[in-house]
C-alpha positions in Angstrom: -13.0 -4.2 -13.7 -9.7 -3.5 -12.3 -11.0 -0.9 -9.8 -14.0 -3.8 -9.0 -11.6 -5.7 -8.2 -10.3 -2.8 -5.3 -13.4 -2.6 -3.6 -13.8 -6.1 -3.4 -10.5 -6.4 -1.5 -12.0 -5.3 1.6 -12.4 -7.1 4.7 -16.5 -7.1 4.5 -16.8 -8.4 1.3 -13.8 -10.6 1.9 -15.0 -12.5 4.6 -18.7 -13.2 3.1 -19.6 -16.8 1.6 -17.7 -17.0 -1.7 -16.3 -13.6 -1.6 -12.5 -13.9 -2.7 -13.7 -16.1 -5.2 -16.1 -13.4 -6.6 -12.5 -11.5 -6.3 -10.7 -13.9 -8.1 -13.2 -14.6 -10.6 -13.0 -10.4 -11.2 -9.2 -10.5 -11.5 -9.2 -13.4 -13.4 -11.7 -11.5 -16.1 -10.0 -8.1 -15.7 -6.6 -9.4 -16.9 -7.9 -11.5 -20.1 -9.3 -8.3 -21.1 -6.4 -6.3 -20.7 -3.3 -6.4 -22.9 -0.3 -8.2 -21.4 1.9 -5.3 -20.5 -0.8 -3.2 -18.9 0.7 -2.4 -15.8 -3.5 -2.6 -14.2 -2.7 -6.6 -14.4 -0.2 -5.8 -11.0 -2.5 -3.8 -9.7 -5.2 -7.0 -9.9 -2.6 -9.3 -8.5 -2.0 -6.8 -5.3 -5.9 -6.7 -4.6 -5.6 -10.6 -4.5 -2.7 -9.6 -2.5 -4.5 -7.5 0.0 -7.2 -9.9 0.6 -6.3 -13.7 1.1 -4.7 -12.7 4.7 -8.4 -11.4 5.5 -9.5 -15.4 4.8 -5.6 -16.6 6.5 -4.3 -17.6 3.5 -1.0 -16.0 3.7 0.5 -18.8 0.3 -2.0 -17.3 -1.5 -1.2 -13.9 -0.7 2.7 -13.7 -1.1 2.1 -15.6 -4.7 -0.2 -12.9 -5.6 2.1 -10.2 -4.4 5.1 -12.2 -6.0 3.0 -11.9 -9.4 2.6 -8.2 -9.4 6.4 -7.9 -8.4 7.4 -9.6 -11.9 4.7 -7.5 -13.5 6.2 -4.6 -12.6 9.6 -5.7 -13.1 8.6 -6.6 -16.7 7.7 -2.6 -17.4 10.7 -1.4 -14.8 8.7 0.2 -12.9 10.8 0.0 -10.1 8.4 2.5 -8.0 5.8 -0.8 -7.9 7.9 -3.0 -7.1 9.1 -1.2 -3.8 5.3 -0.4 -2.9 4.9 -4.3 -3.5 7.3 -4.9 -1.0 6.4 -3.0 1.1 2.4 -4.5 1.1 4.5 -8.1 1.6 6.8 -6.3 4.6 3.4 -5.0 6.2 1.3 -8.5 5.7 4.4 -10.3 7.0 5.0 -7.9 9.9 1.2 -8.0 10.8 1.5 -12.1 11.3 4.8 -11.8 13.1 6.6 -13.4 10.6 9.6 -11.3 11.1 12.4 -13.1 8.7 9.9 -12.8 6.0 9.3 -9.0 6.8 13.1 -8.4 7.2 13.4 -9.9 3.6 10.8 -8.2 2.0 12.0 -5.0 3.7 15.6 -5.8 2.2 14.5 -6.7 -1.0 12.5 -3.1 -1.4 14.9 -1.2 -0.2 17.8 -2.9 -2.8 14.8 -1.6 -5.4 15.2 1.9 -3.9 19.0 1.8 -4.1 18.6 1.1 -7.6 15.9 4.5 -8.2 18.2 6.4 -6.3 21.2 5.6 -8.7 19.0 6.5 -11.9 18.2 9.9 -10.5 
């Protein structure tokens, strides 16, 4: 379900009559199937992620991103983190929200610091 969930994140689907909530109804079922510290719940929450700015629903978006960052953060996976920054840095760059962008950008890169100083 979780790779469903992927292909329904695009643009086409998106934008069709009742197509991010077929998305979120997918999500939704994907993560009560799968076990609580299965990293493919993130993944869900970034396809949720990736799509509400295709209907403008940027609140939507940064909560779903926000979700897969404390996923992630759970399993410290601090690789998943960064690339969920940097989907929130992108999305927030796109709308020309640059002090959102900047802070995203900032908060990835203090993830990278933090990799860098484990290797």
């Amino acid at each position: 379900m979780c790779e469903l969930g992927k292909m329904r994140n695009k643009m086409k689907f998106i934008s069709q009559t009742n197509g991010i909530d077929e998305l979120t109804n997918i999500v939704t079922q994907s993560n009560e199937l799968l076990p609580p510290s299965d990293i493919k719940r993130a993944e869900n929450f970034i396809s949720l992620g990736i799509a509400y700015p295709h209907i403008g629903n940027i609140n939507k978006s940064s909560e779903s991103f926000e979700k897969a960052i404390t996923l992630y953060e759970e399993v410290n996976d601090l690789y998943g983190v960064a690339t969920v920054f940097l989907q929130l840095m992108s999305m927030y760059g796109i709308r020309g929200d640059w002090a959102k962008m900047f802070d995203a950008r900032s908060r990835g890169l203090v993830n990278l610091l933090i990799i860098s100083k484990k290797q």
